[in-house]
PyMOL commands that place a pseudoatom at each C-alpha (Angstrom):
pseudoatom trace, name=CA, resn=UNK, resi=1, chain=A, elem=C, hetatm=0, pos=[-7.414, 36.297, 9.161]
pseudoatom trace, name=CA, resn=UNK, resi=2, chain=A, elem=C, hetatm=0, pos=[-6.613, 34.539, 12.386]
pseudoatom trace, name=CA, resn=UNK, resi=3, chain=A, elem=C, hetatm=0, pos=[-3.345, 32.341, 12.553]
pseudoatom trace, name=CA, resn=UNK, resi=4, chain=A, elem=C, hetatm=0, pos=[-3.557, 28.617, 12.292]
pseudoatom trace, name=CA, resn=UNK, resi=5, chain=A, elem=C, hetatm=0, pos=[-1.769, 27.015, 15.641]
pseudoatom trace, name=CA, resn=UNK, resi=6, chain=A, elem=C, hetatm=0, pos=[-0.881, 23.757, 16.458]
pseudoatom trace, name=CA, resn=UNK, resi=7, chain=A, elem=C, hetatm=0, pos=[-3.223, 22.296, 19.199]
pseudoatom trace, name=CA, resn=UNK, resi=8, chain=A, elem=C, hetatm=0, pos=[-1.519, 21.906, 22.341]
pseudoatom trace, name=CA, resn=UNK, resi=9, chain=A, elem=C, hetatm=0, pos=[-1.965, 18.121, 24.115]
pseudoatom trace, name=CA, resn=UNK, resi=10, chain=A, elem=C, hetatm=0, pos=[-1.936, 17.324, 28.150]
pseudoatom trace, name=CA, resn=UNK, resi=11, chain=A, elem=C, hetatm=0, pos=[1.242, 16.454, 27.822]
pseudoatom trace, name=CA, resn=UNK, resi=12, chain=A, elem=C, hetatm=0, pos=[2.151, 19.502, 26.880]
pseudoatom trace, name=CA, resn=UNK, resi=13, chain=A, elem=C, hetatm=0, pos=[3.442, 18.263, 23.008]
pseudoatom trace, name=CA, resn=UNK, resi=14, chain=A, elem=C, hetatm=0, pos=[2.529, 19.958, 20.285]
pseudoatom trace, name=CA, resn=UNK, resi=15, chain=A, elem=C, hetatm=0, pos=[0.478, 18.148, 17.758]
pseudoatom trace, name=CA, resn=UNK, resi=16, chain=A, elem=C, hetatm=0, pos=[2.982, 17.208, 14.506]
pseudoatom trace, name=CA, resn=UNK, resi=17, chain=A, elem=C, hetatm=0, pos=[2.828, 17.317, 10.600]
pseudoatom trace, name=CA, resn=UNK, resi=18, chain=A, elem=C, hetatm=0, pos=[0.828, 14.759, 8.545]
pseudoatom trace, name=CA, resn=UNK, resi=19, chain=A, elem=C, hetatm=0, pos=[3.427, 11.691, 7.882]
pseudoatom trace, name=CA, resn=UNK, resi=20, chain=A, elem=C, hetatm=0, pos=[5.267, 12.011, 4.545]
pseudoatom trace, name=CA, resn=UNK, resi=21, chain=A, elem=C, hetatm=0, pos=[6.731, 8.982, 3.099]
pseudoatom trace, name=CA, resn=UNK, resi=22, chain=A, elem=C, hetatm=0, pos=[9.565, 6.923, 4.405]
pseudoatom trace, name=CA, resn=UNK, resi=23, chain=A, elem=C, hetatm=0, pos=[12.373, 6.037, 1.743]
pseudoatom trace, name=CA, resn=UNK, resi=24, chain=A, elem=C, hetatm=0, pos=[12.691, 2.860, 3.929]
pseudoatom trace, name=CA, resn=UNK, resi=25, chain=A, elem=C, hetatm=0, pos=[9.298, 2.126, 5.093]
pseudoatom trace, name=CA, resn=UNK, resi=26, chain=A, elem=C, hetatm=0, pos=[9.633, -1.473, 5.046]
pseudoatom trace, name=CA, resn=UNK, resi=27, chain=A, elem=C, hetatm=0, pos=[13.026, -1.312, 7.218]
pseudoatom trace, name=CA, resn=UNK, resi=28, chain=A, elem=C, hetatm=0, pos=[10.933, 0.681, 10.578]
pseudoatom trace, name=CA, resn=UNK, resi=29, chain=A, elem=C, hetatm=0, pos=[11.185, -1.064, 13.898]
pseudoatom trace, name=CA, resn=UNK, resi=30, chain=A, elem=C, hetatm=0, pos=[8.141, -1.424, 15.760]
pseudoatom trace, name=CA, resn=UNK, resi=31, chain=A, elem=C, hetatm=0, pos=[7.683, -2.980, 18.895]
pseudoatom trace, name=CA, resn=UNK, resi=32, chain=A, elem=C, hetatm=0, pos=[3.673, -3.765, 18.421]
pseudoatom trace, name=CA, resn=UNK, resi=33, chain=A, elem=C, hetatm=0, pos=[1.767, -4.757, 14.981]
pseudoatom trace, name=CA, resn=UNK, resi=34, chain=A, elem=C, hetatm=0, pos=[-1.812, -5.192, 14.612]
pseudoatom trace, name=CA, resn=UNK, resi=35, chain=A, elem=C, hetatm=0, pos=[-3.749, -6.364, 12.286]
pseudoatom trace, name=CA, resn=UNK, resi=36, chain=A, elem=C, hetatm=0, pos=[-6.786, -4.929, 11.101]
pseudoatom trace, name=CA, resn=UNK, resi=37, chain=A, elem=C, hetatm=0, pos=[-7.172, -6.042, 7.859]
pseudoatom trace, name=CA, resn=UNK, resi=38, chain=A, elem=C, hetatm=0, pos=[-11.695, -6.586, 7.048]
pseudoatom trace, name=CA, resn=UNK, resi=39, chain=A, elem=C, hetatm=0, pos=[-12.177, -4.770, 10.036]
pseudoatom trace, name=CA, resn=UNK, resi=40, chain=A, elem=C, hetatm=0, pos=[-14.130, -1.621, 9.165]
pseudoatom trace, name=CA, resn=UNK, resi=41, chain=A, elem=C, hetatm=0, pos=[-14.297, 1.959, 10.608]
pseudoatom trace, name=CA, resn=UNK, resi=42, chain=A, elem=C, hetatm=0, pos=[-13.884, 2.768, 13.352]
pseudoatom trace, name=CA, resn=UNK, resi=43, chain=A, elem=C, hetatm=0, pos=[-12.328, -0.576, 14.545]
pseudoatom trace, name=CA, resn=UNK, resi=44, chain=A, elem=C, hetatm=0, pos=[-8.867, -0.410, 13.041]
pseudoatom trace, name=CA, resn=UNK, resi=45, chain=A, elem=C, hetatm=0, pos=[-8.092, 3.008, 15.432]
pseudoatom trace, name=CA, resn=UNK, resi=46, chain=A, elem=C, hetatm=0, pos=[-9.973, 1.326, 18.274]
pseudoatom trace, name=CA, resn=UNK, resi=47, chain=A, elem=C, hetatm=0, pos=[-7.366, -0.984, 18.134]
pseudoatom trace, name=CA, resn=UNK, resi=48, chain=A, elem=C, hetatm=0, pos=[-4.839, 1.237, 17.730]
pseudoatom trace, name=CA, resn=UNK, resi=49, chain=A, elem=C, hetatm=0, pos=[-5.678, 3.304, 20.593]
pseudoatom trace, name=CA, resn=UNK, resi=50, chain=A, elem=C, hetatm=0, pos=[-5.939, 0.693, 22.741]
pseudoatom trace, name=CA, resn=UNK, resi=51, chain=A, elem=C, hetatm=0, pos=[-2.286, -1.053, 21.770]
pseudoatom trace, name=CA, resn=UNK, resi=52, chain=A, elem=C, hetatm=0, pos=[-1.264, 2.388, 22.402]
pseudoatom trace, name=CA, resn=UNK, resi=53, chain=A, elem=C, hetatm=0, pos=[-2.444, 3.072, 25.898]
pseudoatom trace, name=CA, resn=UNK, resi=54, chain=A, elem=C, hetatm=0, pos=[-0.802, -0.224, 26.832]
pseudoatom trace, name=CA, resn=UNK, resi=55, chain=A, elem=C, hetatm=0, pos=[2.847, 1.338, 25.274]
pseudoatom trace, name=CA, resn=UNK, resi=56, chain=A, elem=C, hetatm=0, pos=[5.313, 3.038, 26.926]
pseudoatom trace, name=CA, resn=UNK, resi=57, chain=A, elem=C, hetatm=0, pos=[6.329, 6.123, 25.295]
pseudoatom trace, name=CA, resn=UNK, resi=58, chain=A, elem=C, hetatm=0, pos=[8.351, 5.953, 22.632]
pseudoatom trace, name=CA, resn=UNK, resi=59, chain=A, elem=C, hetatm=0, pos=[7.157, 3.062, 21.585]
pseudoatom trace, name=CA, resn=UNK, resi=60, chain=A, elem=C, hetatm=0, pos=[6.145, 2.348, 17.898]
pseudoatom trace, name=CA, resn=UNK, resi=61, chain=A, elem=C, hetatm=0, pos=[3.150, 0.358, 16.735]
pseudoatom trace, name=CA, resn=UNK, resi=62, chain=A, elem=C, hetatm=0, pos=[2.317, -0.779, 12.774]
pseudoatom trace, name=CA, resn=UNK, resi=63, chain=A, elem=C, hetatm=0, pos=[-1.152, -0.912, 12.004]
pseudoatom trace, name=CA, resn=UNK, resi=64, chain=A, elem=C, hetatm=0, pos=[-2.504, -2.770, 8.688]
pseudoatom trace, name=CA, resn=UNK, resi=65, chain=A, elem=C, hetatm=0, pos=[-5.832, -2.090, 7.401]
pseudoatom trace, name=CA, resn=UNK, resi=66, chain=A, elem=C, hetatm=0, pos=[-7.765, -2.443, 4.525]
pseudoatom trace, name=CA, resn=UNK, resi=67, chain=A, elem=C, hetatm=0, pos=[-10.379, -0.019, 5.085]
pseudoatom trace, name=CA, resn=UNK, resi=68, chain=A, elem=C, hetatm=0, pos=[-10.143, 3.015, 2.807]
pseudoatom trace, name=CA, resn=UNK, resi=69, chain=A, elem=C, hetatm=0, pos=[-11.382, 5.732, 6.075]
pseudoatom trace, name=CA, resn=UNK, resi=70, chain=A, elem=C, hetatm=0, pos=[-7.917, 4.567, 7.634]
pseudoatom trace, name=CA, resn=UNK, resi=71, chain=A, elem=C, hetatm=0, pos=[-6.497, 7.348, 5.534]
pseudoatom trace, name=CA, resn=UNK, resi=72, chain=A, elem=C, hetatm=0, pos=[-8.181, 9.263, 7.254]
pseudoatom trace, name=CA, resn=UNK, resi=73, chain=A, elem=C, hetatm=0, pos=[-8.944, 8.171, 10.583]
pseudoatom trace, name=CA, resn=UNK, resi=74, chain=A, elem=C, hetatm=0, pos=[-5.447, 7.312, 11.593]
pseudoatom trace, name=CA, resn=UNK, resi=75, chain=A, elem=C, hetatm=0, pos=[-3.868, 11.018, 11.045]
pseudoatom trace, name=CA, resn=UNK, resi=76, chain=A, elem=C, hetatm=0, pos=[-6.735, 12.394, 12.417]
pseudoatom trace, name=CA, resn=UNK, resi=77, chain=A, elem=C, hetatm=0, pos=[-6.415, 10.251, 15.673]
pseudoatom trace, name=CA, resn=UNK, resi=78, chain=A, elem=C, hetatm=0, pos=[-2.689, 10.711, 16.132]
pseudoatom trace, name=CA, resn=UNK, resi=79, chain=A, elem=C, hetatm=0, pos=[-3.367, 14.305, 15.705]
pseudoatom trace, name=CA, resn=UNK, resi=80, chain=A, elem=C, hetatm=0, pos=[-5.591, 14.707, 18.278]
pseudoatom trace, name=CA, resn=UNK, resi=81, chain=A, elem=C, hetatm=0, pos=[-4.162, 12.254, 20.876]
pseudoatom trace, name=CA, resn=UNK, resi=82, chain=A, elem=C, hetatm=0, pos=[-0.372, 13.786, 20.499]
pseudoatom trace, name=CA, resn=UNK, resi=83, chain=A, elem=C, hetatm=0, pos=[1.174, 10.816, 18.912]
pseudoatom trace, name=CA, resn=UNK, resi=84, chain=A, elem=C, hetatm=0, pos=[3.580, 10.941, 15.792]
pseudoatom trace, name=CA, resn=UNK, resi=85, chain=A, elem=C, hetatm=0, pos=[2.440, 9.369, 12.464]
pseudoatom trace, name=CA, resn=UNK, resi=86, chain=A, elem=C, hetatm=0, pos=[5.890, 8.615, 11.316]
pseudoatom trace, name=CA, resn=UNK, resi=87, chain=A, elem=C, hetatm=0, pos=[5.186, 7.004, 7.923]
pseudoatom trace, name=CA, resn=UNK, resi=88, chain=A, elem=C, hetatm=0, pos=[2.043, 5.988, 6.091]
pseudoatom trace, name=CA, resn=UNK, resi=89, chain=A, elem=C, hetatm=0, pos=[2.075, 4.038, 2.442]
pseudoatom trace, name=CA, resn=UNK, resi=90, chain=A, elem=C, hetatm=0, pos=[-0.431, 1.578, 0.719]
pseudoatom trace, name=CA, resn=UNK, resi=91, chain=A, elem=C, hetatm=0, pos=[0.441, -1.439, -0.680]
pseudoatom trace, name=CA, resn=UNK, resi=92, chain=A, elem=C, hetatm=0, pos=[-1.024, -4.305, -2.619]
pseudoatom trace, name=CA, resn=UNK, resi=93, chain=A, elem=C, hetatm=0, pos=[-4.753, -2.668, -0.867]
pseudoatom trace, name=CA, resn=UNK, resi=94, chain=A, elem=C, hetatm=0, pos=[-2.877, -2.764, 2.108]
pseudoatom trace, name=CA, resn=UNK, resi=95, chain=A, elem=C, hetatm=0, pos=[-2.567, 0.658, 4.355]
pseudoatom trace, name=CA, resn=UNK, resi=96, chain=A, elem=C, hetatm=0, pos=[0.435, 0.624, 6.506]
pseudoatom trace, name=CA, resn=UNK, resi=97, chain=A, elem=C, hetatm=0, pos=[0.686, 2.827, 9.177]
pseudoatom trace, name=CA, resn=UNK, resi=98, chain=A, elem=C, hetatm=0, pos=[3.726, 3.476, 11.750]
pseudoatom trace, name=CA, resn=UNK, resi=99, chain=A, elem=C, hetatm=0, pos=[2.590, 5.800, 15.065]
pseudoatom trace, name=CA, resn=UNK, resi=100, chain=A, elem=C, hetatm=0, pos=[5.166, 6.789, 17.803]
pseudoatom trace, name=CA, resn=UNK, resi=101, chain=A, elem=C, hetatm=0, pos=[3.463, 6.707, 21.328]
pseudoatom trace, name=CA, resn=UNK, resi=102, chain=A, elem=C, hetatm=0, pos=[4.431, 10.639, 22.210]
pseudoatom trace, name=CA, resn=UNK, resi=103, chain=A, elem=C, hetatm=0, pos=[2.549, 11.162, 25.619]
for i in range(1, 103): cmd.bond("trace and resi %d" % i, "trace and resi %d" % (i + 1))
show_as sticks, trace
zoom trace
């Protein structure tokens, strides 16, 4: 059986962990917050990607959505782009969703 490896990005980071809850999730800075709430796949990471490419590094954005594929479409995205999903939680049908601009 062949080893599972994290994949590599251009910038040379290596893809991280799925987020695992923050003990103070409502207590995060962020620099940039968007609101996606009614907006429905694939729009809520369209907008994140875009608020992203317009952050410097280091940077962290919030993202609220209400759509249900967020759950999966956000991990999935910072995954493959080489950005950190630092914490992810619902609340009140509300998915929260903290990202770390890596490269």
């Amino acid at each position: 059986m062949a080893a599972l490896r994290r994949r590599s990005h251009s910038c040379g980071r290596q893809a991280g962990p799925r987020a695992k809850p923050h003990p103070m999730q409502d207590h995060i800075p962020y620099e940039i917050e968007i609101d996606a709430r009614d907006l429905r796949c694939p729009l809520p990471v369209l907008r994140l990607q875009k608020a992203i490419r317009a952050a410097q590094i280091g940077a962290v954005v919030k993202l609220c959505a209400t759509d249900a594929m967020a759950q999966i479409d956000v991990p999935h995205f910072c995954a493959e782009a080489g950005h950190a999903l630092i914490s992810s939680h619902q609340e009140n049908g509300t998915y929260m969703f903290f990202v770390e601009k890596q490269c």
